[in-house]
C-alpha positions in Angstrom: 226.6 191.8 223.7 226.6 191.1 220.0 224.6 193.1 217.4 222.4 190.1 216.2 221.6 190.2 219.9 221.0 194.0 220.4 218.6 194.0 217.0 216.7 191.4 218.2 216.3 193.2 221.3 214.6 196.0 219.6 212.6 193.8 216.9 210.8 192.6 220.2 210.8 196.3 221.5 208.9 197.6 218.4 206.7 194.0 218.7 205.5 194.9 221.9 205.3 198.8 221.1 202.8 198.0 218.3 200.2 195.6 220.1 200.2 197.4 222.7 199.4 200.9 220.2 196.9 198.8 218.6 195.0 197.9 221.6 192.5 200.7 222.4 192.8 202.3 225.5 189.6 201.9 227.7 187.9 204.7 229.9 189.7 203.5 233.2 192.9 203.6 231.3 192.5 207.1 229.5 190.9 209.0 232.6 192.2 206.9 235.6 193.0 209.3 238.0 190.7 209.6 241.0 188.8 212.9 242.1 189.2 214.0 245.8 186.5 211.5 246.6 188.2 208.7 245.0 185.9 208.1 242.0 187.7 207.1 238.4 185.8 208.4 235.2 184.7 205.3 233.3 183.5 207.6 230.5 186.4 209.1 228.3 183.1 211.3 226.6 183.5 210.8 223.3 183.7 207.0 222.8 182.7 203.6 223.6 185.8 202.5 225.0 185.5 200.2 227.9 182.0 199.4 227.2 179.9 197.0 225.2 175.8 197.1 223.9 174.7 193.6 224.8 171.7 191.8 222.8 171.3 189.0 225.4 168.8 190.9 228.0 164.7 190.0 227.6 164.4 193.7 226.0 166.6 192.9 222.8 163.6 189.8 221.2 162.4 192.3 218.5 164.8 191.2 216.0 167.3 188.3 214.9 169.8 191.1 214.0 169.5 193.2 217.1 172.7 195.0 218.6 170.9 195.7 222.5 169.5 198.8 221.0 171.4 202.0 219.3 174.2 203.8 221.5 177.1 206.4 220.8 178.7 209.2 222.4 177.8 212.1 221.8 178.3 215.9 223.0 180.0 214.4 225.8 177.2 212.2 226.9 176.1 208.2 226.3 173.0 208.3 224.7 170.9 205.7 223.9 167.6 204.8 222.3 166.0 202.1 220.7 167.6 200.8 217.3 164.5 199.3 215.7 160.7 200.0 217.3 160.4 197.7 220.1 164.0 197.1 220.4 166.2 197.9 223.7 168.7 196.0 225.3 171.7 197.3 227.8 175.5 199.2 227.5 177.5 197.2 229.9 181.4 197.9 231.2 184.0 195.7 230.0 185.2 195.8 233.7 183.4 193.8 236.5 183.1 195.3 239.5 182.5 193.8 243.2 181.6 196.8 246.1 181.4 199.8 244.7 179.4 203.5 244.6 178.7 204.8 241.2 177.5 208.6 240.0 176.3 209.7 236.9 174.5 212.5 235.2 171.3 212.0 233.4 169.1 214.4 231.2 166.9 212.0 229.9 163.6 212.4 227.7 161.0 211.8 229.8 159.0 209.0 227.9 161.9 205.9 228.2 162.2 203.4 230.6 165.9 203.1 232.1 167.9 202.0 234.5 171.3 202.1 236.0 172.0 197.9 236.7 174.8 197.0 239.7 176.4 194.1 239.1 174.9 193.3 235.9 175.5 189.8 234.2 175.8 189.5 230.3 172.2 188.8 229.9 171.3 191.8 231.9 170.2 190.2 235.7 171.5 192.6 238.3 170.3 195.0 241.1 168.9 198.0 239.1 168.7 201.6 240.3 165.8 202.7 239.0 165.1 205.6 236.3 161.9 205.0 235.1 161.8 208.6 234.0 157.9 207.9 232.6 154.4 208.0 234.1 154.4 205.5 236.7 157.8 205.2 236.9 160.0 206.2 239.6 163.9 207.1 240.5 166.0 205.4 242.2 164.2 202.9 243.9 165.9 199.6 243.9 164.5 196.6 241.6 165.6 193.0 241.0 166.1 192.7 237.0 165.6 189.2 236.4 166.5 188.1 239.7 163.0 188.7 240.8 161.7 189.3 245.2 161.7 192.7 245.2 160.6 196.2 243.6 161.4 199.2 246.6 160.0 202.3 245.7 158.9 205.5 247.7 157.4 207.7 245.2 155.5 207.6 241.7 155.2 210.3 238.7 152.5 211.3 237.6 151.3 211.9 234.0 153.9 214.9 234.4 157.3 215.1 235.6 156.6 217.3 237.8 153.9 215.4 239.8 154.8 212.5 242.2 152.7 211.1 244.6 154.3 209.6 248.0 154.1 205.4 247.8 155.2 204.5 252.1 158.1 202.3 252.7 159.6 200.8 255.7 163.1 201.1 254.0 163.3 205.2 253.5 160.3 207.5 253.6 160.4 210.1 250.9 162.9 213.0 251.8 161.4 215.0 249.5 157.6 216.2 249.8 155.3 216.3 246.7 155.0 219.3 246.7 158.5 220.0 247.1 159.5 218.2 243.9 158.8 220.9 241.2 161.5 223.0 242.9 163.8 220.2 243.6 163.9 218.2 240.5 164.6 220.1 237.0 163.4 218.2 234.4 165.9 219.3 231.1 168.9 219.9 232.9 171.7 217.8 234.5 171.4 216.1 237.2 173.2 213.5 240.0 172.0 210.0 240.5 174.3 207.8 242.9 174.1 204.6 243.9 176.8 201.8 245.9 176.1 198.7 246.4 177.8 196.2 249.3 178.2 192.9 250.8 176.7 189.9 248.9 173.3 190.0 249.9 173.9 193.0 248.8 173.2 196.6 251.3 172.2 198.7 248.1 171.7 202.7 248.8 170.6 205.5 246.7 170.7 209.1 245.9 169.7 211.9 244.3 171.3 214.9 243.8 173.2 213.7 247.2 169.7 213.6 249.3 169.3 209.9 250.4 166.0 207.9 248.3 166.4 204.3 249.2 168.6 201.5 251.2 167.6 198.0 250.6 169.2 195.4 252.1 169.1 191.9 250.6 168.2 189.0 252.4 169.7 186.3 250.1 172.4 186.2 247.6 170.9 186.6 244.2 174.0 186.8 241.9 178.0 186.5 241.6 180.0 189.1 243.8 181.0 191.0 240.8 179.5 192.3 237.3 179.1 195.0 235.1 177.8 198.7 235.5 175.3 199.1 232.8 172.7 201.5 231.2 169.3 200.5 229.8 167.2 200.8 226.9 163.9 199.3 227.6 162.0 197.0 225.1 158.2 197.2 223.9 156.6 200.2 222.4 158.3 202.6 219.9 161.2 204.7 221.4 163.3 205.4 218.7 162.8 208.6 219.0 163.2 209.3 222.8 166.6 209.0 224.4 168.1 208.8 227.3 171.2 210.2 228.2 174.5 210.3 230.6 177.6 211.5 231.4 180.3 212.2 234.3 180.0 208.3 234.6 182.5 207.8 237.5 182.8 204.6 239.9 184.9 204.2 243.1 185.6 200.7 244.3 185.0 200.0 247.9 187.6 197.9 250.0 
């Protein structure tokens, strides 16, 4: 083999060695190996790698020069809030995903209006989790964003966070009693939400802190069999100065 032959050999070697160290490593690729229950971090917790804020949902109309409200990592966590009065929008994954569970951990203010959306599109239609973490909101109960039929729910806060009052359904009864709450949920801490979703129409279940809230099943198919995992920040109102706020973000695709 000749030496012009060798040299251009490595030129191409040191090519391919510099796109691919310009290219920044997403989440999946930086923390890909799965825990014991098979779950991949998709949250590297200190940037944005792997994910993207889009402007497209029906909570980004405030301004021409939105960016799908403000979010950055921070501490460890993804927090977001809005960017302007008003202004929300959604932090979606790069990666699509088909059947799959996903967990977090959320210590949000309580005051915004979230969500964790399964199978999200671009312009923010998907299967949402619930975390209305506000009066009159609710977690974990399972809501068609922009797809519309259905809004399961078995409990409602109060004016505080430590005051729920039991709404019936014929999905899952509330595990956890009223009066039960105060001790179970810790409002400033850290704690587990879960949610997989399965099948197209979707079998969509829920948890929190590993105690099952809610399984809907679908009864029609409502959107693609794959989309993004994303996060919320609702529009309307000012929130600029609440936030909401995750970490341990960790998905395990389902054969």
């Amino acid at each position: 083999m000749s030496r012009t032959h060798l040299s251009g050999i490595t030129i191409l070697a040191l090519l391919a060695g510099l796109i691919l160290a310009s290219r920044a490593p997403s989440a999946d690729e930086k923390t890909g190996k799965k825990d014991e229950e098979g779950f991949v971090s998709i949250f590297d917790g200190k940037t944005l790698n792997g994910w993207h804020a889009s402007a497209k949902t029906g909570h980004s109309r405030a301004s021409k020069n939105t960016t799908g409200g403000k979010w950055v990592a921070e501490d460890g966590a993804i927090i977001g809030s809005q960017d302007i009065p008003g202004n929300g929008g959604i932090l979606i994954t790069d990666k699509k995903y088909g059947d799959f569970e996903v967990v977090l951990e959320m210590k949000n203010d309580f005051g915004p209006d979230s969500g964790l959306f399964l199978r999200s599109t671009e312009d923010g239609k998907a299967y949402q989790a619930m975390i209305d973490y506000h009066p009159n909101g609710n977690l974990m109960g399972v809501y068609g964003e922009g797809i519309g039929g259905f809004n399961q729910r078995n409990f409602t806060f109060g004016k505080k966070v430590t005051e729920i009052t039991e709404d019936k359904s014929d999905l899952v009864r509330l595990p956890i009693s009223p009066e039960k709450w105060p001790e179970f949920w810790k409002h400033g801490e850290w704690q587990e939400l879960r949610a997989r979703i399965e099948g197209n129409p979707p079998k969509v279940t829920t948890w929190i802190k590993g105690v099952k809230f809610m399984e809907f099943t679908d009864d029609k198919k409502r959107l693609p069999d794959t989309g993004g995992i994303a996060l919320q920040v609702h529009g309307g109102g000012d929130l600029t100065k609440e936030f909401v706020r995750y970490r341990n973000i960790r998905v395990k695709e389902l054969k």
